[in-house]
C-alpha positions, 0 to 999 in steps of 0.5 A: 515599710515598703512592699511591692504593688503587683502592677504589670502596665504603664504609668498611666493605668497604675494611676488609673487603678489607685482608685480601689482600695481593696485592689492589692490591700494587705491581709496581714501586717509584714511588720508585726504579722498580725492576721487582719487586712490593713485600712487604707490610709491615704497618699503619698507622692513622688516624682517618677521618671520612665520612658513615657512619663515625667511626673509625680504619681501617688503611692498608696498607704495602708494602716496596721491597727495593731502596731499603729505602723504604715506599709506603703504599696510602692509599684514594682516598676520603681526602685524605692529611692530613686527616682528614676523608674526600673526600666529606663535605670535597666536600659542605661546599666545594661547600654554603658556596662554590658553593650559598652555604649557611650554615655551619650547613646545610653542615656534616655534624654532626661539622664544627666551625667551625674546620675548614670554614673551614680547607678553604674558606681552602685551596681558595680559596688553590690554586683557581687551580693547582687550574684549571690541573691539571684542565683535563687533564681537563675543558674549563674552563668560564665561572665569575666566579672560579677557586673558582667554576671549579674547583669546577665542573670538579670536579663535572663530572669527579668528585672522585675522578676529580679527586683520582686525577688530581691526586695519582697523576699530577702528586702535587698534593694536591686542597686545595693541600700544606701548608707542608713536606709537598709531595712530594719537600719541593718544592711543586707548580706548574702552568704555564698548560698544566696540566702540572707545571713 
């Protein structure tokens, strides 16, 4: 299981502050509830793009001893299962969906063609789920279609306020799961409330 690492910097000093165990450990167990901390229990990586940093970083994991089950410590700058970071997957929806860039002006360098079509064809897909989610957050505002809406309630509450939202208190994934890698193998629904059904 994944939960998000408060982290609020760059790649450089996420990496930095790996270092302490004790920084952001667990007091209790997300998956079985059990009201002990968690043991720190080593790495893993992955490979991250952002704005500044095209590399592998590493990604704590901790140990519950009750049901022998990990929680990996994912920063909230990353979507889990895309390598790309938040920010430059942000700027590229918002560049080609909302200021109706071309793909060559939106696009950070390293973007290929494929992948930016890959996040607008997911966030088109769950735009309207994506609505009902944040209207916890932000009063939805008038847009001629649920992309144009969401992507506006996203800038007004901060797609990282959006995404600690999403993931952390409804386990919705910002850009929709894909197929089988929901949480728990269930997809996440919203009901017209907002609220997981």
């Amino acid at each position: 299981m994944q939960i998000l690492h408060p982290f609020a910097g760059s790649v450089q000093q996420y990496n930095e502050q790996l270092s302490n165990p004790d920084a952001h450990r667990p007091g209790s167990c997300p998956q079985c509830r059990t009201k002990h901390p968690l043991t720190a229990h080593g790495f893993y990586t992955r490979t991250l793009i952002d704005t500044a940093f095209d590399g592998s970083i590493r990604v704590r994991r901790y140990l519950c001893h009750a049901c022998q089950r990990t929680v990996s410590l994912l920063p909230e700058f990353i979507l889990p299962y895309l390598r790309s970071s938040l920010t430059v997957i942000a700027a590229f929806l918002i560049a080609r969906l909302l200021l109706a860039q071309t793909l060559k002006t939106a696009a950070p360098p390293p973007t290929p063609y494929q992948r930016g079509q890959f996040w607008m064809r997911r966030f088109r897909a769950h735009a309207e789920a994506l609505c009902a989610a944040l209207a916890a957050l932000t009063q939805p505002t008038p847009a001629r279609d649920f992309v144009h809406r969401a992507l506006t309630m996203l800038e007004s509450t901060g797609w990282i306020a959006a995404h600690r939202f999403l993931f952390g208190g409804v386990r919705c994934h910002l850009l929709g799961w894909p197929r089988g890698l929901a949480p728990d193998s269930r997809r996440a629904t919203f009901s017209s409330a907002g609220a997981p059904a």
